[in-house]
C-alpha positions in Angstrom: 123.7 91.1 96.0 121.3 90.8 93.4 118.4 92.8 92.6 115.9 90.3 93.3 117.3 90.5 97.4 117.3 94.5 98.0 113.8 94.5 96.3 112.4 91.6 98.7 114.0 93.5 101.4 112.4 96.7 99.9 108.9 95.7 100.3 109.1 93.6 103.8 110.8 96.5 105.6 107.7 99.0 104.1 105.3 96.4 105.2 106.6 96.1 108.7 107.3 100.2 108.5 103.3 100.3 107.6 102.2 98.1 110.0 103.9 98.9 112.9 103.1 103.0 112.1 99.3 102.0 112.1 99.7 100.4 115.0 101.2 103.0 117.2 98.4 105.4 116.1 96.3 102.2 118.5 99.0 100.6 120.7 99.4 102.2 124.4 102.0 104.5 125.7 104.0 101.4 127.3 105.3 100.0 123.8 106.2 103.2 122.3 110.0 102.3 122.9 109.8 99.0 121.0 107.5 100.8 118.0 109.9 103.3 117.6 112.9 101.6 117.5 111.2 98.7 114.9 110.1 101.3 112.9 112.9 102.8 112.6 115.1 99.6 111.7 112.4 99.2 108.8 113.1 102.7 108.1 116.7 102.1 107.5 116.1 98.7 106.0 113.6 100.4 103.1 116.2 103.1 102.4 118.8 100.5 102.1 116.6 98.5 99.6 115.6 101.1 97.9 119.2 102.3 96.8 120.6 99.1 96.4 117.5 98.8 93.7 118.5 101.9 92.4 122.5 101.1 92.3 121.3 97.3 90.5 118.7 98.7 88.3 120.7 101.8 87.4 117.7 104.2 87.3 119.7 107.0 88.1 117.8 110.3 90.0 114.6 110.4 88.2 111.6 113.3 89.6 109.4 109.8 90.9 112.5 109.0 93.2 112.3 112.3 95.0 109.0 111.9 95.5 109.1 108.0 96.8 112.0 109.8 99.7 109.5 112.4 100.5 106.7 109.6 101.3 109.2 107.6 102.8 110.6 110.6 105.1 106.9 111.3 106.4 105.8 107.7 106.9 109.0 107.2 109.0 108.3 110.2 111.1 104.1 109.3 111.2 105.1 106.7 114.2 106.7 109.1 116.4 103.9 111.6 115.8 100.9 109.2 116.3 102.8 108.8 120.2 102.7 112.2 120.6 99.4 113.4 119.3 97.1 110.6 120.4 94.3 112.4 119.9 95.4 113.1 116.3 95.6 109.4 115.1 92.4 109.6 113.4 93.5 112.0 111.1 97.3 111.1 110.4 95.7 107.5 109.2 94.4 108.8 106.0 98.1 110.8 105.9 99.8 107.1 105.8 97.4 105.2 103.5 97.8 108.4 100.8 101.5 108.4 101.4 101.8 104.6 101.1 99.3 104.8 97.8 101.7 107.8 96.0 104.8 106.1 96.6 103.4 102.7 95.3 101.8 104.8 92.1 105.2 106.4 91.1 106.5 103.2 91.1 104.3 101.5 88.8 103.5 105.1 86.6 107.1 106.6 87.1 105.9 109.5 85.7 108.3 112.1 86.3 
């Protein structure tokens, strides 16, 4: 597949990963089944985006791809948590949007 697919598959999965972690920090106990099992297909399907891109683009292991797996392993766990602490939404918010804004900056700084 070409490079073009994994990287459109890349940044739907992390928008639907996003979205649906913001939303269980909101939705009600009931749909926590459903939330965690879409959030964690979009898990899998940013992980498998993200190496293909890496395989395609041949980036190899630079430091601002350990970094973009460490903000990808939180934000996937974020949606289980918010279910668990529901009084602790309000703070692991600001947790997503800073781990959503540091992957998207290595990307675009790759500074490592």
């Amino acid at each position: 597949m070409s490079a073009t697919f994994y990287q459109i598959l890349h940044l739907v999965s992390i928008l639907v990963l996003t979205g649906y972690t913001f939303y269980a920090f909101a939705a009600p106990p009931e749909t926590r089944k459903r939330v965690l099992m879409i959030t964690g297909i979009a898990s899998f399907l940013v992980l498998v985006g993200g190496f293909g891109l890496q395989a395609k683009l041949k980036v190899g292991w630079p430091g601002w791809l350990f970094v973009k797996l460490a903000c990808w392993l939180a934000l996937s766990a974020l949606a289980g948590i918010g279910y668990r602490r529901r009084g602790a939404a309000g703070a692991l918010a600001p947790i997503a949007i800073a781990l959503v804004f540091v992957a998207v900056l290595m990307v675009y700084t790759r500074p490592l």
